[in-house]
Structures are given as structure tokens and as C-alpha cells.
C-alpha positions in Angstrom: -22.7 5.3 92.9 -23.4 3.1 90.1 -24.2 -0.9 91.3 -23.7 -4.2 89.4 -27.2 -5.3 88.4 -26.5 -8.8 89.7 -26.7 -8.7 93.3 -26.2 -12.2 95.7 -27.7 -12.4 99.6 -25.4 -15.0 101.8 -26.9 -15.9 105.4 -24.5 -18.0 107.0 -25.1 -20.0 110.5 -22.9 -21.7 113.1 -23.5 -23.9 115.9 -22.6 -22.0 119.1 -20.6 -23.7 121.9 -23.4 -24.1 124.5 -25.1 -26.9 123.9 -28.0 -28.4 122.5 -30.8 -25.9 123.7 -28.8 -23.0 123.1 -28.2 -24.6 119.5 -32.1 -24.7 119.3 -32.9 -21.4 120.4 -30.7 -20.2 117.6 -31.6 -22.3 115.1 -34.8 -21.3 115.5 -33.9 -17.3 115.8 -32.2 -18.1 112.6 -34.9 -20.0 110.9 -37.2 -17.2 111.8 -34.6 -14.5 110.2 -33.9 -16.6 106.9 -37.8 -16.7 106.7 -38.2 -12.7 106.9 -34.9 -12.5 104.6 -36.0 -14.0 101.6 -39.7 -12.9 102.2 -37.6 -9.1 102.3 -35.6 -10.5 99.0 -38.9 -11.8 96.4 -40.5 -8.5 97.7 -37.8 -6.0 97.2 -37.4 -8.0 93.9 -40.8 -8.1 92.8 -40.6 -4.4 93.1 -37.2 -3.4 91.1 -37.3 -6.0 88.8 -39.7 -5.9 85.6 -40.6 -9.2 84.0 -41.0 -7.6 80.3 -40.4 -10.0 77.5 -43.2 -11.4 76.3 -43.7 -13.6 73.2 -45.9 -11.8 70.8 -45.7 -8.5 71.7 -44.8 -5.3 69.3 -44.4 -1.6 70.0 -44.2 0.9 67.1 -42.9 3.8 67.4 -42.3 7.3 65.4 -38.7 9.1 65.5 -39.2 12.7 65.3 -36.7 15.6 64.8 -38.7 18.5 66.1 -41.8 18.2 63.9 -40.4 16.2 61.4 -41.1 12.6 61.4 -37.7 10.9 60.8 -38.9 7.3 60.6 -40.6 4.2 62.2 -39.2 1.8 64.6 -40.8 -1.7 65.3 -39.5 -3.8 68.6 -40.9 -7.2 68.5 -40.3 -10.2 70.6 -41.0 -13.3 69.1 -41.1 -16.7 70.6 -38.5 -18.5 72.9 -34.7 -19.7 71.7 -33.9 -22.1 74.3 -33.4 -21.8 78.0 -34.0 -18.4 79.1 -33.2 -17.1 75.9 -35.5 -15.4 73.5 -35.8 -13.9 70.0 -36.5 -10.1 69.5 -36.4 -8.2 66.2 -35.8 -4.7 65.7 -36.3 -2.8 62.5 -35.8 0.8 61.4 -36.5 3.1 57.6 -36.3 6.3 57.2 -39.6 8.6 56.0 -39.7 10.7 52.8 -36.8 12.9 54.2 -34.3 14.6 51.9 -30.9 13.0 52.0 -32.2 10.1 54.2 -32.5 6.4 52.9 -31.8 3.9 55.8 -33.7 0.8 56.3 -31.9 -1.5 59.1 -33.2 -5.4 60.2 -31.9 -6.3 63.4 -32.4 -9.9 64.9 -31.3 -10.6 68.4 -31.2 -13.7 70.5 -30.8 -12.2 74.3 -30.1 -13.9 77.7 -33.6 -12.9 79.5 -32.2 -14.0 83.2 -29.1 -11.8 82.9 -30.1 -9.4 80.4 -27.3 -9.7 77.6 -27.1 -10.5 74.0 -26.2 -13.8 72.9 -26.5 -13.9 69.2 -26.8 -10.4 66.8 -27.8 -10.3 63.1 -28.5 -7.2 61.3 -29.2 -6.6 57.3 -29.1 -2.6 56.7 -29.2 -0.4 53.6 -28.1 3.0 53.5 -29.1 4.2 50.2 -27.1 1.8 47.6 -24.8 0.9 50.2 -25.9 -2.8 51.7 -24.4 -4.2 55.3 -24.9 -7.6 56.8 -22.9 -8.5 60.2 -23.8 -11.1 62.7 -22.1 -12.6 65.6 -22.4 -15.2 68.5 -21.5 -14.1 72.1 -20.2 -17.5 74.3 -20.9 -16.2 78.0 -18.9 -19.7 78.9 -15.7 -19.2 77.2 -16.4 -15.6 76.9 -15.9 -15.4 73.6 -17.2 -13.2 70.2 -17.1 -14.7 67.3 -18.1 -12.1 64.4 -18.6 -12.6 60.6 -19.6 -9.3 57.8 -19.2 -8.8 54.1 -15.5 -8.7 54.5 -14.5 -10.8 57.6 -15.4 -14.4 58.3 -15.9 -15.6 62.3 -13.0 -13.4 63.6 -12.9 -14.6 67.6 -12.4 -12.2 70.3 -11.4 -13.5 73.7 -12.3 -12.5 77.0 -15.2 -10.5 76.5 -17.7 -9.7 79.1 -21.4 -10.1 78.7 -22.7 -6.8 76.6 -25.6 -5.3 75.0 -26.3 -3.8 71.7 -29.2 -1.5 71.4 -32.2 -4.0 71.6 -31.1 -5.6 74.6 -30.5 -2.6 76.3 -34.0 -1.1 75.6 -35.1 -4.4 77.2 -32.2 -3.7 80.6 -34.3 -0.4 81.1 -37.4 -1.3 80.9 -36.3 -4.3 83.2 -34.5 -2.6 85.8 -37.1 0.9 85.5 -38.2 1.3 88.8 -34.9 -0.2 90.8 -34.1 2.9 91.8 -30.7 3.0 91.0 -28.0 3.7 88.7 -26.1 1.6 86.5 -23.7 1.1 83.8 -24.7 -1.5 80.7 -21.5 -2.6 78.8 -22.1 -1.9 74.9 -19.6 -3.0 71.9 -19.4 -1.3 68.4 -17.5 -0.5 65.4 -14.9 1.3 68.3 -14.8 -1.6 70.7 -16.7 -1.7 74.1 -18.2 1.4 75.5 -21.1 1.8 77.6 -24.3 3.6 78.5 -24.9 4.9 82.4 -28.5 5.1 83.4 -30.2 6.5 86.6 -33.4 5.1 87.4 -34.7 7.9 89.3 -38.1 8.2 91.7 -39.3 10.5 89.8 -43.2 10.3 88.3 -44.7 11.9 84.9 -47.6 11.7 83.3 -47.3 11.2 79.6 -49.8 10.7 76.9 -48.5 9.8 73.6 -50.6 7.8 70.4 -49.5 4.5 71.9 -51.6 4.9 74.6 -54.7 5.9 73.3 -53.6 9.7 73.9 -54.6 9.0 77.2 -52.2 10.2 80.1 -50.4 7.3 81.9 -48.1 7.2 84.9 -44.6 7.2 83.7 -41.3 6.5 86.0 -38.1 8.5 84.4 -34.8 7.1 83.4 -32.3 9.4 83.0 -29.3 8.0 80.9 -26.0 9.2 79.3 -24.6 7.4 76.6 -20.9 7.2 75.2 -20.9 5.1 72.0 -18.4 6.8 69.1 -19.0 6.8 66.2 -20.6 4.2 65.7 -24.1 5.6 67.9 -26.9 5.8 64.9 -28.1 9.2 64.0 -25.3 10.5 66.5 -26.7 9.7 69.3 -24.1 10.1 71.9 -25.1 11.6 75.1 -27.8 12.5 77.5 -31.5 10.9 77.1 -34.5 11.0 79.1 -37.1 7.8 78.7 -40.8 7.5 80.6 -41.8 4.1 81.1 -45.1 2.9 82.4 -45.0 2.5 85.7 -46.6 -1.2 85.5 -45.5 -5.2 84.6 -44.7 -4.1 81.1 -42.7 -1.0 81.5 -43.1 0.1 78.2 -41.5 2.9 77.2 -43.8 5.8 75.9 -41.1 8.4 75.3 -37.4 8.9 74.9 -35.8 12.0 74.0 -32.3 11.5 73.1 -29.5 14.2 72.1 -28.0 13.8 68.5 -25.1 15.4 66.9 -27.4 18.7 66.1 -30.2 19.5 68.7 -32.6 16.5 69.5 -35.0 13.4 68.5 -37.7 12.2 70.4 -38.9 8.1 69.9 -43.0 8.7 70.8 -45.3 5.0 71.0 -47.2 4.7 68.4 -48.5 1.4 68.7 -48.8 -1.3 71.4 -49.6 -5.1 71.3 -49.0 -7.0 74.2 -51.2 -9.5 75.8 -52.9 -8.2 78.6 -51.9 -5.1 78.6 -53.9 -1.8 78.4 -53.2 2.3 79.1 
């Protein structure tokens, strides 16, 4: 059963109708439960929830079709953009492939207490063919309002919070070793769609450039995703991703189906302050 991925605790008290010891004994029953309740709540926090942006850091990584190398992909969180709110960049271009050209610039401003984007930019090229978009998400009047090469700040009411495909890299790494599935609300070219993940108990060891080739303890994700048309390199449908079963929860691995077989996204490169495989 998929769950909401915000979750609220309530403890509510009242006086009884026996008096002032009674009242005492109770209170202090209760005092003694609230105590063990939110001790029970940072714990089983601590545990599900993975605090993973961090200014500074970079992971580089290498999309591969089979043994073909496809491309490079840098993720890179820069520095903060206001209250709980950060900048991350994501860029993608294409190897020396036949028939593939692509070079895309992504800058996102995301929400890092709820986990949703609040501002998207991205410059792309596909072969002679240029693209610029951006848009600004209000989660207070819960409203988009998008701007391209053609259209100029179009509003669209009553949105919920969503993701595009930086911030939900960033939702699974967070939520990686919850233990649970959920569904993360994604917008596109066809409107809102989504992507279900389950973030299962299970353990691999994987070993990957990024981490020195050395073999690291991995928690798996197990995802499906449902985004049109508009999913890059089609696709659009079940993936498998390994994160480190640490803090960072960086991913080494994801193997993702496309419209013709499979590519896998393998680290390359890590930076991150602190960190080490």
C-alpha cells in the first residue's frame, strides 16, 4: 500500500473527573508516554529519513546502453536559495554516438523539507534544434507559472507540489531506507503523471568506478515509472537503483527500461564532504 511521505503524530490528553491526584498520576503517565513517543519518533526518523543535500557536492556518472557508453551526467548541489530551499544543477551530452547530439542544462531550486521543486530552468540542444523553458511553482497559491520559446508565464491553478527528474533523484535517495512504497507526483509535456517507488529491505553489494571499484553496501529501490512521452531516452517503466546504505545515500546504480531493451546510470565520480566508500 503506497503512503503519503508526510506523516503527523497527535497525542492528545484530558483531565479525568477524579480529582487532583488522579489528574497527577495521569499527567505524569502521560508525560512519561509523550517522552518515549517522540524519543520513538526522532529515532524511527533518524532511520527512514536521509539528510542528503549538501552544498558542494557532485556525482558523475556514465549512461550506458549495454556496452556502449551513451553519455555523462553531472548532479550537483550548489549553495542554499533561501529557507530550506537549495540550488541543484543537472546536466546531460551525449558521447560520440551515431545519430545522437543532446546536450541538456537543468537548474532547479527544490524545497529540501518537503522534497518538491520550486523553480525549474533548463537550456537543451538536440542537434540544431535549441529549447529553453523555465517555470516557478507557488506551493502557497498553488500555482505554475511557465514561460518557453513560444509561451510567456502561462499560469496553471491548483497544482500540487511535484517533482521533475532532479528532485526526484533527491526524494529517493531521501526516503531509501523508509521501507516503504510511495508515489512522487511528476509534470511533463503530457500533464501530471507520476513515478511509484518501493523502498524495499533488501541489501546488495555493488562496486562501480565511483566508489573506488570497491564493493559497498547498497539498499535497493525498486520503481516504476509512467511519464509519456515526454520520459527522456524513453524511459517509461520499471528501474532498479542501489544506494549506499549510509548519511549520503548516493546512488551507485540504476538500471532503467527504455523504449528498446535497457540503460544502466553507473557512478563515476563522487565529491562530497566527508564522505568515503
Amino acid at each position: 500500500m503506497r503512503k503519503s511521505i508526510t506523516a503527523r503524530t497527535s497525542f492528545e490528553y484530558k483531565r479525568g473527573s477524579r480529582g487532583t491526584q488522579s489528574f497527577s498520576i495521569r499527567a505524569l503517565v502521560g508525560s512519561v508516554l509523550v517522552a518515549l513517543l517522540v524519543c520513538f519518533s526522532l529515532s524511527a526518523n533518524a532511520q527512514t529519513r536521509r539528510s542528503v543535500f549538501q552544498s558542494g557536492e557532485q556525482l558523475v556518472y556514465k549512461v550506458k546502453f549495454g556496452f556502449i557508453k551513451l553519455g555523462t551526467l553531472v548532479i550537483k548541489t550548489d549553495g542554499p536559495a533561501g529557507t530550506n530551499k537549495v540550488n541543484a544543477r543537472m546536466q546531460f551530452w551525449t558521447a560520440e554516438v551515431p545519430f545522437l547530439d543532446t546536450h541538456d542544462n537543468i537548474q532547479d531550486v527544490i524545497d529540501t523539507h518537503a522534497v518538491h521543486l520550486v523553480r525549474f530552468e533548463e537550456h537543451s540542444r538536440n542537434g540544431d534544434k535549441k529549447t529553453n523553458k523555465t517555470f516557478m511553482y507557488d506551493d502557497v497559491a498553488k500555482t505554475l507559472t511557465y514561460s518557453d520559446d513560444n509561451v510567456s508565464n502561462e499560469v496553471t491553478s491548483d497544482v500540487r507540489p511535484f517533482n521533475d527528474a532532479l528532485t526526484l533523484f533527491f526524494n529517493l535517495r531521501t526516503w531509501s531506507a523508509s521501507g516503504q512504497s510511495y508515489s512522487f507526483a511528476m509534470r511533463g509535456k503530457d500533464g501530471e503523471k507520476s513515478v511509484s517507488a518501493h523502498f524495499t529491505k533488501l541489501e546488495s553489494d555493488q562496486d562501480s568506478p565511483g566508489t573506488g571499484d570497491n564493493s559497498v553496501k547498497t539498499r535497493v529501490v525498486e520503481g516504476q515509472a509512467d511519464m509519456g512521452s515526454s520520459s527522456p531516452l524513453g524511459a517509461n517503466g520499471k528501474f532498479t537503483m542501489y544506494v549506499t546504505e549510509d548519511a549520503a545515500a548516493i546512488p551507485v546504480r540504476i538500471d532503467m527500461k527504455i523504449a528498446v531493451g535497457s540503460i544502466s546510470i553507473v557512478l563515476d565520480q563522487v565529491q562530497r564532504a566527508g564522505w568515503t566508500p
